[in-house]
C-alpha positions in Angstrom: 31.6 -4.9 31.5 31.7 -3.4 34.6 33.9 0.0 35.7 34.9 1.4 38.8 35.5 4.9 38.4 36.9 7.6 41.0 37.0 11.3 40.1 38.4 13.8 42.9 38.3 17.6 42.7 39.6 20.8 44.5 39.3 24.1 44.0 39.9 27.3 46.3 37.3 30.2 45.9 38.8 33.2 47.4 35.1 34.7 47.4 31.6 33.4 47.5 30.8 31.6 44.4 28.0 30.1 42.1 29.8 26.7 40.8 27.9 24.1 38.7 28.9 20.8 39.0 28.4 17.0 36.8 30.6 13.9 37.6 28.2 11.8 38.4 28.1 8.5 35.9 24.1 8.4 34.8 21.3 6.4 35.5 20.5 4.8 32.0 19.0 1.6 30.5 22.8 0.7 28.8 24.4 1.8 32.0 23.5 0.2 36.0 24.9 2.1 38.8 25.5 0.5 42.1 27.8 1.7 45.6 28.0 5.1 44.2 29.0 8.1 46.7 29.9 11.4 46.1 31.7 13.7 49.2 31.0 17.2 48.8 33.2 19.6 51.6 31.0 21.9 53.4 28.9 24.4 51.1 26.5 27.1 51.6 24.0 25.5 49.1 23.3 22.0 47.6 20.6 21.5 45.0 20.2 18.5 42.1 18.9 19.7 38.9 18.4 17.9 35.6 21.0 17.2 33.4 20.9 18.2 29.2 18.1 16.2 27.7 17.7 14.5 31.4 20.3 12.2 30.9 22.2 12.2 34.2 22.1 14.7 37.1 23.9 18.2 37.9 24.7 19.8 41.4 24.4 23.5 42.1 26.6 24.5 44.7 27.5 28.4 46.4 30.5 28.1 48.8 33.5 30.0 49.4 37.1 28.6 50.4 37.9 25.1 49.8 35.9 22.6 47.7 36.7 19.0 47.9 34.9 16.7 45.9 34.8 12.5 45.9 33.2 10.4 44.0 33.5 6.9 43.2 30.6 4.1 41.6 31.1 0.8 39.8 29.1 0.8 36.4 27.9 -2.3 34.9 27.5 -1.7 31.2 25.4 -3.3 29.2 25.0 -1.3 25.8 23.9 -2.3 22.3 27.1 -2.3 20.1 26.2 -2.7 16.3 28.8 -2.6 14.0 28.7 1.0 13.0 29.2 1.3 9.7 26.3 -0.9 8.8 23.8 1.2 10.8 21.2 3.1 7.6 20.9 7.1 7.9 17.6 8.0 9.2 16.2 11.1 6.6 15.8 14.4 8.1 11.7 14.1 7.7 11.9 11.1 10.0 14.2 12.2 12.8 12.5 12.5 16.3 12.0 16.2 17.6 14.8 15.8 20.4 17.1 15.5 17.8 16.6 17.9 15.8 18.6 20.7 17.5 21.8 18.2 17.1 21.1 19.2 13.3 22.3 22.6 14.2 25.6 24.5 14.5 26.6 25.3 18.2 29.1 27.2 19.9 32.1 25.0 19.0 30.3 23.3 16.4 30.4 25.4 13.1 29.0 22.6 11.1 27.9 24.4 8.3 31.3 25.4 7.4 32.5 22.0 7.0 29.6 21.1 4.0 32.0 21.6 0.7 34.3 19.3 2.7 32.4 16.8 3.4 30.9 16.5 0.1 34.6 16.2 -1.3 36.0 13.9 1.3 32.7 11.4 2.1 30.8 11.7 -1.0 29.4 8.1 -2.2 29.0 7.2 1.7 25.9 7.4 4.0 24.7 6.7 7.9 26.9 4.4 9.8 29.4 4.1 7.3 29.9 7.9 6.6 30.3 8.4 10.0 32.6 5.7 10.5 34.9 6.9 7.7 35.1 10.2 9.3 36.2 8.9 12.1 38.7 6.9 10.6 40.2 10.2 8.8 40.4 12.2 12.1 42.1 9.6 13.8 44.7 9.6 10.9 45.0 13.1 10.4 45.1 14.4 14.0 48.1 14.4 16.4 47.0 14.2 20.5 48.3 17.0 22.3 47.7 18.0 25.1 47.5 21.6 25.9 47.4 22.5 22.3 44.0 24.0 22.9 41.6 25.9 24.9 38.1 26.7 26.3 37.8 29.1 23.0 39.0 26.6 20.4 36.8 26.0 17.9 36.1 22.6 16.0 37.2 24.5 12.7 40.6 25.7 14.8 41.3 22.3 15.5 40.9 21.1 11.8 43.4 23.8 10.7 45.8 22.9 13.6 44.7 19.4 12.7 45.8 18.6 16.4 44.2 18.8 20.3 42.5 16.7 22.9 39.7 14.8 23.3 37.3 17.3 23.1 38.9 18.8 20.0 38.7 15.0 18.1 35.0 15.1 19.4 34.0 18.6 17.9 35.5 18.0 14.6 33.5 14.6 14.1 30.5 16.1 15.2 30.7 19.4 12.8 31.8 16.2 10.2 28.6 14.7 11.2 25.9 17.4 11.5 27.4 18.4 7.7 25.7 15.5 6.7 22.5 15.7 7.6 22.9 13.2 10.4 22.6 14.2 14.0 25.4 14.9 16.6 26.2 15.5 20.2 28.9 15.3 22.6 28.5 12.8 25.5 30.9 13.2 29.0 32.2 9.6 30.1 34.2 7.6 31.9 36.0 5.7 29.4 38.4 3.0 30.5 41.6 3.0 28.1 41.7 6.7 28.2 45.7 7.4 28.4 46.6 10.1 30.7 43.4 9.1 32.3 40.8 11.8 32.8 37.0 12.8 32.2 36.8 11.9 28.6 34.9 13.5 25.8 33.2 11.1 22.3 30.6 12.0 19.7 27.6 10.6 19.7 25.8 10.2 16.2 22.2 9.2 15.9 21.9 6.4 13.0 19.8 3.4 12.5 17.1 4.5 14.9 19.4 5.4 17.8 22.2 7.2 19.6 25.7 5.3 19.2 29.2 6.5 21.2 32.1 7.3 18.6 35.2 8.1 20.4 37.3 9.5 17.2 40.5 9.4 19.6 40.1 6.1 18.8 41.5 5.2 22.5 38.6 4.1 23.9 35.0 1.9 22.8 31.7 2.3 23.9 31.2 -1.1 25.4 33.4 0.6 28.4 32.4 4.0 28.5 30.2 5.5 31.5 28.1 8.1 30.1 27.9 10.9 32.2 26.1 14.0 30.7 25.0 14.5 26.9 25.0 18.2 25.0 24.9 20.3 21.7 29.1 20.3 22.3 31.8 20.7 25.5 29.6 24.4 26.8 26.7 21.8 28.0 28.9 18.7 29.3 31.8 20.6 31.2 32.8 18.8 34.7 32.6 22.0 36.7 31.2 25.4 35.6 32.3 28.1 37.8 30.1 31.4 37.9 33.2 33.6 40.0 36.8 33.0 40.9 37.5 29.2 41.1 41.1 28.3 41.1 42.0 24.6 40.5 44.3 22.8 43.0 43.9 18.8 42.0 41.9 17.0 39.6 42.0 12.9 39.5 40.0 10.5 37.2 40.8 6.6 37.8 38.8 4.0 35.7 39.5 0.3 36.2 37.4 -2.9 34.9 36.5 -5.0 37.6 
């Protein structure tokens, strides 16, 4: 499938500021980028670094005043989609090193609290079709609302609230996830589907010898998601990190199938 996406930012900075920016789609074996731009108003400073795990790219930036940002690409995806459920568990002893510290609890990611849970709720279920079944129960459990959380919710606030946004569904499934001994991350995308459109967070589980996008919003598939940056949870993947002042004006996503 291929996506055009569009993704426009502006922001006044009333002094001089450090700001951290990744909304660029990434350069990957499932994912082909072609006629991509990016429009960056004038800055002081402009530097590419490395994105988490060096799966796309981020942009350092110092200005102060107005940012503008514009970026458009078309993304031809071609991604491996397995039936999830029937993808094995790979055992702890045999997971690759890069995957071991999406074992761990993170910042919004208290997996450790969710074990007793998940032993009652998933017993009797393993890999794929674990994983599958907790998705299924956040999507029936969980109510979308926007604004019903915020850059300090946690995944365990948002399974008391049993409510939130993308990122909230995606944090819940991973703490799900890690629980079980099976490896989790968050991945950034464009996802086409996505309803009110807008950078779009999933889960991403590693089973059967691989990473696999699980959106547990349930609005979207990963045969038309553009990944855009990978993480531990939302602290690594976030759009724009501001180090100063940084007041939002406008903020468009647009993602169409061509």
């Amino acid at each position: 499938m291929k996506l055009f996406v569009q993704a426009a930012l502006d922001y006044d900075l009333a002094e001089p500021s450090d700001m951290l920016l990744q909304i660029e789609a990434a350069m990957l074996p499932e994912q082909r980028i072609s006629q991509a731009q990016i429009d960056i108003s004038e800055t002081e400073h402009f530097a590419r670094v490395t994105g988490h795990d060096a799966i796309g790219e981020r942009i350092w930036l110092r200005l102060q005043g107005r940012l503008s940002v514009q970026y458009q690409a078309v993304v031809d995806i071609n991604r491996q989609l397995p039936a999830l459920a029937s993808l094995p568990a790979v055992q702890p002893h045999e997971l690759p090193s890069e995957t071991i510290e999406y074992l761990l609890p993170s910042r919004y990611c208290h997996s450790d609290l969710f074990a007793n849970f998940v032993e009652d709720e998933f017993s009797g279920l393993s890999g794929g079709a674990q994983v599958q079944a907790m998705r299924d129960w956040i999507e029936h459990h969980f109510s979308y609302v926007p604004g019903a959380s915020n850059s300090q919710t946690t995944a365990l606030d948002s399974f008391v609230r049993r409510e939130g946004i993308c990122r909230d569904y995606a944090h819940v499934l991973i703490s799900l996830v890690r629980a079980c001994g099976i490896p989790a991350r968050i991945a950034s995308v464009y996802a086409l589907g996505v309803t009110p459109q807008d950078f779009h967070a999933v889960a991403e589980v590693f089973v059967g010898g691989g990473w696999h996008l699980v959106d547990a919003t349930g609005m979207a598939n990963a045969g038309a998601m553009a990944k855009i940056g990978v993480g531990r949870d939302a602290a690594d993947v976030s759009f724009l990190t501001a180090y100063g002042n940084a007041e939002l004006v406008a903020l468009t996503v647009a993602v169409t199938a061509l």
